[in-house]
Legacy VTK file of the C-alpha trace (Angstrom):
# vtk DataFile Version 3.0
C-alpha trace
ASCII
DATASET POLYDATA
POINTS 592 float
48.779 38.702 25.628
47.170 40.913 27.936
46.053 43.428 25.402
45.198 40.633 22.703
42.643 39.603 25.553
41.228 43.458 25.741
40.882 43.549 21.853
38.933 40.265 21.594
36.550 41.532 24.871
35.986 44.385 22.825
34.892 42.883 20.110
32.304 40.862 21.234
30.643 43.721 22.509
30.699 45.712 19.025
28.445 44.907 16.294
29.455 42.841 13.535
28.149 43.150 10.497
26.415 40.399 8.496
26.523 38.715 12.449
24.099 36.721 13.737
22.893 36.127 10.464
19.581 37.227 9.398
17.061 34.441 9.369
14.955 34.250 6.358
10.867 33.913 7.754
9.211 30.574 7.038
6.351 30.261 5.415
5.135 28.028 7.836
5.718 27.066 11.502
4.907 24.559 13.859
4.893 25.051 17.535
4.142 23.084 20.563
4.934 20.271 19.159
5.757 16.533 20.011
7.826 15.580 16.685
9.387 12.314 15.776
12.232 13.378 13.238
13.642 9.579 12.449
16.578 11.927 12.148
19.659 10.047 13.771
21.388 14.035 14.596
18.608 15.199 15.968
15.601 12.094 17.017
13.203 14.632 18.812
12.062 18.344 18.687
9.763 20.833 19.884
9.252 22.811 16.602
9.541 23.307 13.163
10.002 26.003 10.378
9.263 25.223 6.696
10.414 27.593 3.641
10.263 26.936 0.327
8.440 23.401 0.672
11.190 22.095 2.352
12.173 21.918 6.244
13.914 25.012 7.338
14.628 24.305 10.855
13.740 22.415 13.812
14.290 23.427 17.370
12.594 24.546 20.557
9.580 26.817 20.470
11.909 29.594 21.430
14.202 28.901 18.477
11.746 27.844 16.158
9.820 31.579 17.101
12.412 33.661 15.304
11.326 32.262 12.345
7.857 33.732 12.141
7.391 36.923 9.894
4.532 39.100 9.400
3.519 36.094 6.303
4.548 33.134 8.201
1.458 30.539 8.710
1.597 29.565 12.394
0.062 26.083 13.832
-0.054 25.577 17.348
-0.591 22.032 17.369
-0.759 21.930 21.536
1.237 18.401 21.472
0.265 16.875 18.789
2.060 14.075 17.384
4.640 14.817 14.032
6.259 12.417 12.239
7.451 12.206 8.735
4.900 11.916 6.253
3.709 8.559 5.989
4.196 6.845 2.835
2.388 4.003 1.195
4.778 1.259 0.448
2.166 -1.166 -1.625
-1.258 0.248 -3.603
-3.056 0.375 -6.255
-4.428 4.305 -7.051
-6.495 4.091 -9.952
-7.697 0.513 -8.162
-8.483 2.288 -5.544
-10.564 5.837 -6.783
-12.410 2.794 -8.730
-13.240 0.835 -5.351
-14.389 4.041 -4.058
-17.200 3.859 -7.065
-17.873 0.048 -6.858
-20.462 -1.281 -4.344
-19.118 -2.476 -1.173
-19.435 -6.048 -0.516
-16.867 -6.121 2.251
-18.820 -4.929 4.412
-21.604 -7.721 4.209
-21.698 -10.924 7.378
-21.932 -13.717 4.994
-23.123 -14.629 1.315
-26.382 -13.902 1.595
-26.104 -9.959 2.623
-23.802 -9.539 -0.649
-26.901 -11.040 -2.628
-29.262 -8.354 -0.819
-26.672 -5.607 -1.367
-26.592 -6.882 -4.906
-29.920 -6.606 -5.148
-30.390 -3.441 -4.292
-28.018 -2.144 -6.970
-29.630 -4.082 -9.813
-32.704 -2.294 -8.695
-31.519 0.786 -9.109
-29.371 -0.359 -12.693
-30.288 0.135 -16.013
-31.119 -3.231 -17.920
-27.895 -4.812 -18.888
-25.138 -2.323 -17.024
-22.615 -3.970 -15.202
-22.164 -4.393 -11.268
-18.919 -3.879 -9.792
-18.514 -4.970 -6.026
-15.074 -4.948 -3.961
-13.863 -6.778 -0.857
-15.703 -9.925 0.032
-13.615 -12.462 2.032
-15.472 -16.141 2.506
-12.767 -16.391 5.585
-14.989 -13.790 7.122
-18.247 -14.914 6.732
-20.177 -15.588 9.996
-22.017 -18.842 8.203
-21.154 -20.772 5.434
-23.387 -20.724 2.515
-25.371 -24.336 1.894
-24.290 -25.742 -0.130
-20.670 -24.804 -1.215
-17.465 -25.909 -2.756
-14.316 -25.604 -0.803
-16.275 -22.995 1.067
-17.786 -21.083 -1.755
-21.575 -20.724 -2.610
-23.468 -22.162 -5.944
-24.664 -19.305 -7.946
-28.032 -20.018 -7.938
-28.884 -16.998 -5.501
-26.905 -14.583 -7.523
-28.269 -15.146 -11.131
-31.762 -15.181 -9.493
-31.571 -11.360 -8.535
-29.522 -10.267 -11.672
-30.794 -12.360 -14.647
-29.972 -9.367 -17.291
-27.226 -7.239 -14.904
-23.699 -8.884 -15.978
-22.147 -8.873 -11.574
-18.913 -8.550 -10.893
-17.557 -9.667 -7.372
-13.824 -8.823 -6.923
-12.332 -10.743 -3.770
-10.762 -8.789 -1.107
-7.138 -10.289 -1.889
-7.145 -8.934 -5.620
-6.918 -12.849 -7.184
-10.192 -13.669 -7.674
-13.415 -12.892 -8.561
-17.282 -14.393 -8.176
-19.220 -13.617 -11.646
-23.022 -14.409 -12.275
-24.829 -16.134 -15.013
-24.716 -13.173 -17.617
-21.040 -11.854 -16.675
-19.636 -15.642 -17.836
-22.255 -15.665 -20.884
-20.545 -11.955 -21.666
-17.063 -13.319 -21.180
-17.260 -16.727 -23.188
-16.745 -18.465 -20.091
-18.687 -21.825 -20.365
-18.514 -25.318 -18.689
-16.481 -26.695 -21.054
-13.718 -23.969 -20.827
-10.370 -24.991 -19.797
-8.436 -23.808 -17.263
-6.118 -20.721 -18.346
-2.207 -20.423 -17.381
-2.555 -18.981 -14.410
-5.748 -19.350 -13.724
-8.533 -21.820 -12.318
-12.502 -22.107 -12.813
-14.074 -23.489 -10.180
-16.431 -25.826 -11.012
-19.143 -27.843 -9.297
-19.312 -31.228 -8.192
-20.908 -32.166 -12.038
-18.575 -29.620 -13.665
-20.718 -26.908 -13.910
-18.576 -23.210 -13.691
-20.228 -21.881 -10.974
-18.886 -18.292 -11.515
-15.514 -18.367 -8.841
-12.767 -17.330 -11.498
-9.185 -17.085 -9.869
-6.366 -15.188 -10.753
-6.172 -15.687 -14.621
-8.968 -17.608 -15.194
-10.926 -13.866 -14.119
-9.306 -12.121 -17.264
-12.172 -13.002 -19.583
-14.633 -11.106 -17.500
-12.675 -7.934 -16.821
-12.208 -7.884 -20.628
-15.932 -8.287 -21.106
-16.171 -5.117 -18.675
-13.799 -3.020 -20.368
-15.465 -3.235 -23.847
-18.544 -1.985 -22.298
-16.930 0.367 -20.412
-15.154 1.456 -23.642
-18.427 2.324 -25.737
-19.383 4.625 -23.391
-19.170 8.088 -24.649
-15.249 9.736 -24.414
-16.370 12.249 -22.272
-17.831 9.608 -19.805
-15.406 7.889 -19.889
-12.822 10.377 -18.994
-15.012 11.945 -16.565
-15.316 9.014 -14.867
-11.525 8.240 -15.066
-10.943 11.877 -13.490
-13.437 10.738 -10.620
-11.735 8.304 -9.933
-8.023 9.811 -9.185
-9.809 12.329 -7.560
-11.431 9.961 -4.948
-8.349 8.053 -4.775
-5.689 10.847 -4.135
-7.888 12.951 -1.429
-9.121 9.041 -0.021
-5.002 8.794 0.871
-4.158 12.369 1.978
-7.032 12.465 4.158
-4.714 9.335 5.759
-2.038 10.856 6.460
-0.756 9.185 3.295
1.698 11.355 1.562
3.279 9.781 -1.065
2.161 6.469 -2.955
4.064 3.597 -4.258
1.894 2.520 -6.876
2.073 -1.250 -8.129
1.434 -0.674 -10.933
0.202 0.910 -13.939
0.284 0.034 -17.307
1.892 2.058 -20.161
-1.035 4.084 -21.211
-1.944 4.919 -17.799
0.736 6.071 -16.842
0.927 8.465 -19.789
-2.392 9.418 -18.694
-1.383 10.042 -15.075
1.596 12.211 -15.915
-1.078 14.324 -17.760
-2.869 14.616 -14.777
0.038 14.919 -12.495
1.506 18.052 -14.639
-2.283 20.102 -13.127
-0.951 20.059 -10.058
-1.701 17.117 -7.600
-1.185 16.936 -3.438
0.294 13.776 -3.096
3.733 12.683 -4.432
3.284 9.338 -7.062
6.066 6.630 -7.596
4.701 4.581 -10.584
5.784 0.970 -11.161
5.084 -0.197 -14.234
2.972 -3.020 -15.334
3.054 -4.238 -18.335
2.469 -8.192 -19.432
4.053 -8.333 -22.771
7.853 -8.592 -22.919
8.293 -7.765 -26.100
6.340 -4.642 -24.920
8.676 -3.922 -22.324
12.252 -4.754 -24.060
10.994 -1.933 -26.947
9.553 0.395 -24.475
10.659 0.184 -20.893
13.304 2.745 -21.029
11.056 5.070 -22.605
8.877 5.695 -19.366
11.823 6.411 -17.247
10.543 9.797 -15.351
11.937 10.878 -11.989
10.692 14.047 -10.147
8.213 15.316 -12.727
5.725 17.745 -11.493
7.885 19.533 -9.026
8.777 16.021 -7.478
5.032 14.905 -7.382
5.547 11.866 -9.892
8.217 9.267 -10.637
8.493 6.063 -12.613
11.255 3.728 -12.353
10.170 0.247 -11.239
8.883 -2.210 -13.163
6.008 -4.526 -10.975
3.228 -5.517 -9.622
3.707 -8.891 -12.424
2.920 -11.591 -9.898
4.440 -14.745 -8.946
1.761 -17.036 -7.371
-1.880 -16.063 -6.468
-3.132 -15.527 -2.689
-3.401 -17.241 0.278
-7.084 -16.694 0.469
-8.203 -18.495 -2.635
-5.631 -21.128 -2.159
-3.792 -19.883 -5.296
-0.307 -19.137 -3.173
2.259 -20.958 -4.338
4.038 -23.336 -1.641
6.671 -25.642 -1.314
3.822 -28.252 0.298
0.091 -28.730 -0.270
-2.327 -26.850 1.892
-3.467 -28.867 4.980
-7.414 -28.057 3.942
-6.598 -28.766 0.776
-4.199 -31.971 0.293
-4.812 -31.707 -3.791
-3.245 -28.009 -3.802
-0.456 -26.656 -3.407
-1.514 -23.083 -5.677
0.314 -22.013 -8.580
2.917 -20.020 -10.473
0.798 -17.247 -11.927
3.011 -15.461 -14.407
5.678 -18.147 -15.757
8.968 -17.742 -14.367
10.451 -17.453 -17.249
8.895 -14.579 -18.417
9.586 -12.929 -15.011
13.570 -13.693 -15.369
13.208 -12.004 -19.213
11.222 -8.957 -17.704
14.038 -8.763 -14.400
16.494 -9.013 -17.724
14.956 -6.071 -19.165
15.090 -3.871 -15.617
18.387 -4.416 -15.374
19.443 -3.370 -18.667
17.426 -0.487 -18.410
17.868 0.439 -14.520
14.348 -0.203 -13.458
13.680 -1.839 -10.295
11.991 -4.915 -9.662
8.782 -5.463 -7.472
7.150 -8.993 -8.049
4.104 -10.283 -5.761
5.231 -13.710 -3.800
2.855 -14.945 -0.932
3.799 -18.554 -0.789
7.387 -19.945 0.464
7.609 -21.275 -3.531
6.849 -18.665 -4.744
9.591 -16.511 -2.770
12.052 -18.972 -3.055
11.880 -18.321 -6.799
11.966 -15.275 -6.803
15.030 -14.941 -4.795
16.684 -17.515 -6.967
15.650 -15.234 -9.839
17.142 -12.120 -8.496
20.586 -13.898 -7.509
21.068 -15.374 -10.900
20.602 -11.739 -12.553
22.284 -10.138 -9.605
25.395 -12.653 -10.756
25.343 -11.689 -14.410
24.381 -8.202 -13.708
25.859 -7.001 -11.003
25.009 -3.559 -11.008
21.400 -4.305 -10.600
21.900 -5.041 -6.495
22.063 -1.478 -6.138
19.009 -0.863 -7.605
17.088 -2.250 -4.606
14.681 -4.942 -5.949
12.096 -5.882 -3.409
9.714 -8.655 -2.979
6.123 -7.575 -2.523
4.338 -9.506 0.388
6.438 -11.922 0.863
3.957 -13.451 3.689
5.218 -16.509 3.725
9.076 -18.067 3.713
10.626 -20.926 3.989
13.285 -20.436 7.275
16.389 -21.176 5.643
15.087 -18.289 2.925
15.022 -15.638 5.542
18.293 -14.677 5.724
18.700 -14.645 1.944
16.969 -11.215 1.838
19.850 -9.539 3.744
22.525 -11.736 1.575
21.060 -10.401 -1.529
20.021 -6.938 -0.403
15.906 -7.442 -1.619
13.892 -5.395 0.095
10.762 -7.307 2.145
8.107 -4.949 0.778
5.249 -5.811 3.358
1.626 -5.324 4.734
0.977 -5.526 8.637
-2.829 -5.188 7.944
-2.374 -8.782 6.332
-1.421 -10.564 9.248
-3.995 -9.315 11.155
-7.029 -10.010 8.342
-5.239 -13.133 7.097
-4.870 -14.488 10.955
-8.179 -16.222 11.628
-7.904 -18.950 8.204
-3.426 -18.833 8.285
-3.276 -22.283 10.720
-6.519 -23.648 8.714
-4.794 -23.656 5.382
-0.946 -23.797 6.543
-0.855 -25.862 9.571
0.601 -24.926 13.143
4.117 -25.317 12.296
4.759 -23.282 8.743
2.420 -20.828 10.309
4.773 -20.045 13.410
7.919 -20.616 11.765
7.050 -18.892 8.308
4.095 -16.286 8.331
4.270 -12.783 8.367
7.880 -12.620 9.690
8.352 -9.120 10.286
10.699 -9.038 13.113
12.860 -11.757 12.390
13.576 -9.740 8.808
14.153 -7.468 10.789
16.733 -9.072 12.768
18.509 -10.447 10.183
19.759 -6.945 8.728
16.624 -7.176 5.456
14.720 -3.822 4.773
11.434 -4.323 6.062
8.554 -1.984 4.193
5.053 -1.466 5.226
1.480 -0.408 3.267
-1.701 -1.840 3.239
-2.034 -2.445 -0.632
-4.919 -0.509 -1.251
-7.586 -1.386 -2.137
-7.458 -4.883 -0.657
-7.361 -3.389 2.610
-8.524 0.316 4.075
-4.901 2.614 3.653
-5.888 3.634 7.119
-2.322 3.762 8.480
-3.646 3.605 12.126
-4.789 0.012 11.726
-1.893 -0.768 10.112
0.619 0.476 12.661
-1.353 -1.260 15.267
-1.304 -4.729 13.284
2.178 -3.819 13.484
3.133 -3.392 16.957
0.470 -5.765 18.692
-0.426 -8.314 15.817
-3.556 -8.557 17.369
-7.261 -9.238 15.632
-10.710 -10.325 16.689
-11.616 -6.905 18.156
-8.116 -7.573 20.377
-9.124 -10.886 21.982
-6.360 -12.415 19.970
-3.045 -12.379 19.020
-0.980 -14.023 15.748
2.196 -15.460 17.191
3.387 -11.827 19.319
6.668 -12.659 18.994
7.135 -11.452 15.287
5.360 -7.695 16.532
7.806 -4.969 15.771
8.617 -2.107 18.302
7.114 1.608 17.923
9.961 3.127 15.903
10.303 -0.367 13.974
6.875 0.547 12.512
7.292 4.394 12.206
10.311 3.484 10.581
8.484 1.081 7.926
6.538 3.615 6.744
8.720 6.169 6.321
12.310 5.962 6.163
12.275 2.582 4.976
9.837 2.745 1.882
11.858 6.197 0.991
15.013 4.216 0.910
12.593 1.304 -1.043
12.197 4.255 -3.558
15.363 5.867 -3.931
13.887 8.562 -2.339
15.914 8.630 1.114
17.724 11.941 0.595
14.388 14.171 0.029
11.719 11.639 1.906
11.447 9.575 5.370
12.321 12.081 8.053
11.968 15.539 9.076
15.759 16.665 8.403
16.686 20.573 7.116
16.876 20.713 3.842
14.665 17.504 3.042
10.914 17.606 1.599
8.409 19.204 3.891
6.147 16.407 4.178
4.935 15.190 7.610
1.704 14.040 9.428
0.149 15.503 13.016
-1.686 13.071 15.079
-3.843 13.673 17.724
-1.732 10.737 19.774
1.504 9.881 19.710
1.969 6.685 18.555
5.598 5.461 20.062
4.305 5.912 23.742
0.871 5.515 23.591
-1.163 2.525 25.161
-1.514 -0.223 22.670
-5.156 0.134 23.136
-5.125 3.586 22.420
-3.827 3.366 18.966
-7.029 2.887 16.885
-8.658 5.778 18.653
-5.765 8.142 17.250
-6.819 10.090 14.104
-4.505 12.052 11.151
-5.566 16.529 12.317
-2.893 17.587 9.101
-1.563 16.200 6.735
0.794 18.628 4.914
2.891 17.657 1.386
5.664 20.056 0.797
4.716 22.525 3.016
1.588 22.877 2.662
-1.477 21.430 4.143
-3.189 18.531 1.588
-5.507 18.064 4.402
-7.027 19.249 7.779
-9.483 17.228 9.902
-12.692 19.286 11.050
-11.996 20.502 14.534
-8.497 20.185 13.767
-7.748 23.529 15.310
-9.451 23.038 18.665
-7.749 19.504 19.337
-6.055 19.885 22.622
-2.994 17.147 23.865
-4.753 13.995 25.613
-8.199 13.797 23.090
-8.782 10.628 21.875
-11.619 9.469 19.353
-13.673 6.351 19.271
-11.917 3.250 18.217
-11.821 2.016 14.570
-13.670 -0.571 13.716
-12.204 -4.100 13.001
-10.009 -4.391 9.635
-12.146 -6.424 7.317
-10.286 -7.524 4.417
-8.149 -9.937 4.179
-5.570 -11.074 1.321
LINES 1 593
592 0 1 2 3 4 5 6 7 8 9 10 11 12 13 14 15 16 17 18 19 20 21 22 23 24 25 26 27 28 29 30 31 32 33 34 35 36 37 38 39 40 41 42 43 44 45 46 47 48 49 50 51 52 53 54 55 56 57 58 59 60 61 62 63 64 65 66 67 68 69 70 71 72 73 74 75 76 77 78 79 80 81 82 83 84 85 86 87 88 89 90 91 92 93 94 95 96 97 98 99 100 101 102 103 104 105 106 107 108 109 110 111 112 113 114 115 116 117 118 119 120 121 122 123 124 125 126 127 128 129 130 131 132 133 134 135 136 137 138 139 140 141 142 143 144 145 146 147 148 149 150 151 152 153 154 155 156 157 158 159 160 161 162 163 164 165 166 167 168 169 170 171 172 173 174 175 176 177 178 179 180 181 182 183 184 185 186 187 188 189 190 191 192 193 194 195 196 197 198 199 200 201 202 203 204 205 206 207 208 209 210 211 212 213 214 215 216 217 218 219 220 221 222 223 224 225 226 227 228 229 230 231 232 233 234 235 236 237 238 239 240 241 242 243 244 245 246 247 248 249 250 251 252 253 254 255 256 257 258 259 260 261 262 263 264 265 266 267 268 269 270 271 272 273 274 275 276 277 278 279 280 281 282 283 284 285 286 287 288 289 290 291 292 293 294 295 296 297 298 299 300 301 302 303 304 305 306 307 308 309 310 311 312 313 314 315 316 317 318 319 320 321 322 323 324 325 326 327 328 329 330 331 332 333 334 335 336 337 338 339 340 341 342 343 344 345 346 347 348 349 350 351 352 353 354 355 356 357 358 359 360 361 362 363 364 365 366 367 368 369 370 371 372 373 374 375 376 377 378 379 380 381 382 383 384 385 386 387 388 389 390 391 392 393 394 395 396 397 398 399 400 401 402 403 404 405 406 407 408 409 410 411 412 413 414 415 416 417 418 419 420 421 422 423 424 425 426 427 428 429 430 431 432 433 434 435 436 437 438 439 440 441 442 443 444 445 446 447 448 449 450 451 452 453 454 455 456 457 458 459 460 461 462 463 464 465 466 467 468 469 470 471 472 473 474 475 476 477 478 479 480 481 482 483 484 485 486 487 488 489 490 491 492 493 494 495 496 497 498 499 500 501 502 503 504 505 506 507 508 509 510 511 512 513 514 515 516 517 518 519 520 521 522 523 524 525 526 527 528 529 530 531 532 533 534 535 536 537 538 539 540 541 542 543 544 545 546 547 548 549 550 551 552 553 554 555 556 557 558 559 560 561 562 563 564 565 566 567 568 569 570 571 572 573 574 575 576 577 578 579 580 581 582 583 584 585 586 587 588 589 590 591
């Protein structure tokens, strides 16, 4: 035994060859370091090495250091923050390159800055060209215009500054819109035009349509846009379409934003968008498809399956954003009771229901997800009736991981019904925060406390919680978002909407990464920083699961870096040293 002792002491003092192992050099390497991994094996690290546009290893600074070759790219980040790359569970991309274009009403105190800032865009217009504003929110406004209905100004001020300019006024929550004199003229909207499906005209107290279209009843006037934007030249057109993207994918990477849950895109587009996708793009796209026609979609669905096209930079295999009800906003949710401001209302089913259970049909068949919009408690409760009775007769489609989108406001005994059924609660901090100051107003004290925005006790009940801002209602500014999150707190912080329902730190960081890559299917490449997995992570100049709740909105994205590479560094990125903080964001101003 003695001599089997000698041999083995020997040994380990004599070379061995192909021992230790020679480590390949990354191409990249991060040091100095504070990194959230989300990573169960391994939760925190010092360092990490990337190869290949995936994660190599992570470690200590001294491990990490044998890493670096003679080629390997080396960031001192001095403490910075690292987490994985933060995806965006809810947008709209082409939505939002074309917001980035539009004129920005959102910004404007009350109704009559939006007529100025209208103004000043006719003036600079050519005679009978179209102008698009995004983002107004009455719910914001610091006075309300005299006179009104249910809030809402006559037109009067409007048509005056554009008589020949058709205007365009797209409301911050997406379902509604505020058209002048020429725009309903250009649309075939007139008083005498009924109501759509879907869809409501506002009209004044002698039934005059005083240009406040919502949710369907806005259709006529995008149509009138897109035939004018359609006899534009083809090479404006897709110039302008190019633009767009452009705006829109830099607008997110510059975020931290690095992948994008798009809901959704219509066929063509998204034929379009692979197109684009196949030149080589920064930011990874997961297209859900949006298509209204069902016979469309039963010939056609199937067709559009893609997954990991473009060196895993695009995917399509949901079907949504078709929508359910209409927003809270323009009282167009759909809920179980009347509003309190409004007694006569009580909003309405948007797309029928039973076109959605034909299209949820269809997914299953063809192994699409589903992702339908439900704000009100009506509207939820349908859905999740819908997607039990096709879970039932299909029961393979549970595993598909159908999700909810919004789903701001529930009935109590439909919370735990999201866990029961496995749907995914596909949801927007920001909204809580925007939506807080008119939620009691329209809801009432009790379904407000016991239904809104019920993040934590989702949570709670075992239900896969998501989290994006759904671009371009509100700014994709993930900072905001994560500190609607945590503190549920608006009105410059003076405030809070019902605390209790705040997640923790890691809830959030887990929302918007490992949660919305499980959301996607994506869980084994995406949502932490594991060897092996997708090299796709964000570096913050604070670290957002310790820091002072009030220090949150001062934090800022220095890299952003999609598959190992960086999509985007903030100027002075390089000098930031652990314990600089920027000047706070200013207030979120949209609202759904």
């Amino acid at each position: 035994m003695a001599m089997v002792f000698a041999a083995g002491a020997a040994a380990e003092g004599a070379p061995v060859k192909g021992f230790p192992p020679r480590l390949e050099p990354a191409d990249m390497v991060l040091l100095d370091a504070t990194i959230a991994t989300l990573d169960p094996l391994q939760p925190r690290a010092q360092a990490l090495a990337i190869r290949a546009g995936r994660i190599q290893a992570l470690g200590s600074d001294e491990a990490i250091r044998h890493y670096v070759g003679t080629q390997t790219k080396v960031l001192d980040l001095h403490g910075a923050f690292v987490t994985p790359g933060l995806i965006e569970g809810h947008g709209h991309l082409m939505d939002t390159g074309e917001s980035l274009l539009q004129v920005d009403v959102g910004k404007a105190a009350n109704w009559d800055e939006i007529v100025a800032i209208v103004k000043a865009a006719v003036a600079k217009a050519k005679p009978g060209e179209w102008i698009i504003g995004q983002g107004w929110q009455q719910a914001k406004w610091n006075k309300v215009p005299q006179p009104n209905v249910d809030g809402l100004p006559l037109p009067a001020s409007l048509d005056a500054i554009s008589p020949n300019n058709p205007v365009l006024l797209n409301h911050a929550s997406g379902h509604g819109i505020y058209a002048n004199a020429q725009a309903l003229k250009l649309a075939g909207i007139a008083d005498t035009t009924a109501d759509p499906p879907g869809g409501t005209i506002v009209r004044d107290a002698q039934g005059h349509a005083m240009g406040m279209l919502r949710d369907s009843a806005s259709d006529p006037v995008f149509a009138a846009y897109s035939r004018a934007m359609a006899a534009l030249p083809a090479k404006d057109q897709e110039a302008r379409r190019e633009h767009a993207l452009q705006l829109a994918v830099q607008n997110e990477v510059s975020k931290g934003i690095t992948s994008f849950v798009d809901q959704g895109e219509h066929f063509e587009t998204v034929v379009w968008m692979k197109q684009q996708f196949a030149k080589g793009q920064p930011l990874r796209l997961f297209v859900y498809i949006d298509e209204p026609s069902v016979e469309k979609l039963d010939k056609q669905l199937a067709d559009y399956r893609i997954v990991g096209f473009a060196d895993n930079h695009f995917t399509v295999r949901g079907l949504g954003e078709d929508v359910s009800d209409g927003a809270l906003g323009t009282h167009s949710a759909w809920f179980l009771a009347p509003y309190n401001d409004a007694p006569g209302i009580s909003g309405k089913n948007v797309t029928s229901m039973d076109d959605l259970a034909q299209m949820a049909r269809i997914a299953a068949r063809d192994g699409f997800q589903m992702a339908i919009h439900a704000i009100g408690d009506r509207a939820n409760r349908e859905l999740l009736d819908l997607y039990q009775d096709v879970f039932t007769q299909a029961p393979g489609a549970r595993a598909l991981r159908w999700r909810i989108e919004h789903a701001q406001h529930l009935d109590p005994a439909d919370i735990p019904r999201f866990a029961d059924l496995g749907v995914i609660a596909s949801m927007q901090s920001i909204h809580a925060c925007s939506d807080a100051p008119m939620v009691v107003g329209h809801l009432g004290e009790k379904r407000a406390k016991e239904g809104a925005y019920l993040w934590k006790t989702l949570i709670d009940s075992g239900a896969i919680v998501l989290d994006g801002t759904d671009t371009p209602v509100e700014d994709t500014n993930p900072i905001a978002n994560f500190y609607c999150g945590v503190t549920r707190a608006y009105a410059h912080g003076k405030k809070t909407f019902y605390p209790a329902q705040a997640k923790t730190r890691l809830q959030e960081l887990q929302s918007y990464t490992w949660n919305n890559a499980y959301a996607i299917l994506e869980e084994h490449e995406l949502g932490s920083l594991s060897p092996g997995k997708l090299a796709d992570l964000d570096v913050f100049s604070g670290d957002l699961l310790t820091l002072p709740a009030e220090d949150i909105l001062r934090t800022r994205v220095l890299y952003t870096i999609i598959g190992g590479k960086i999509a985007y560094q903030r100027p002075g990125a390089e000098q930031w040293r652990k314990g600089q903080l920027s000047e706070p964001m200013p207030e979120f101003d949209h609202a759904e």
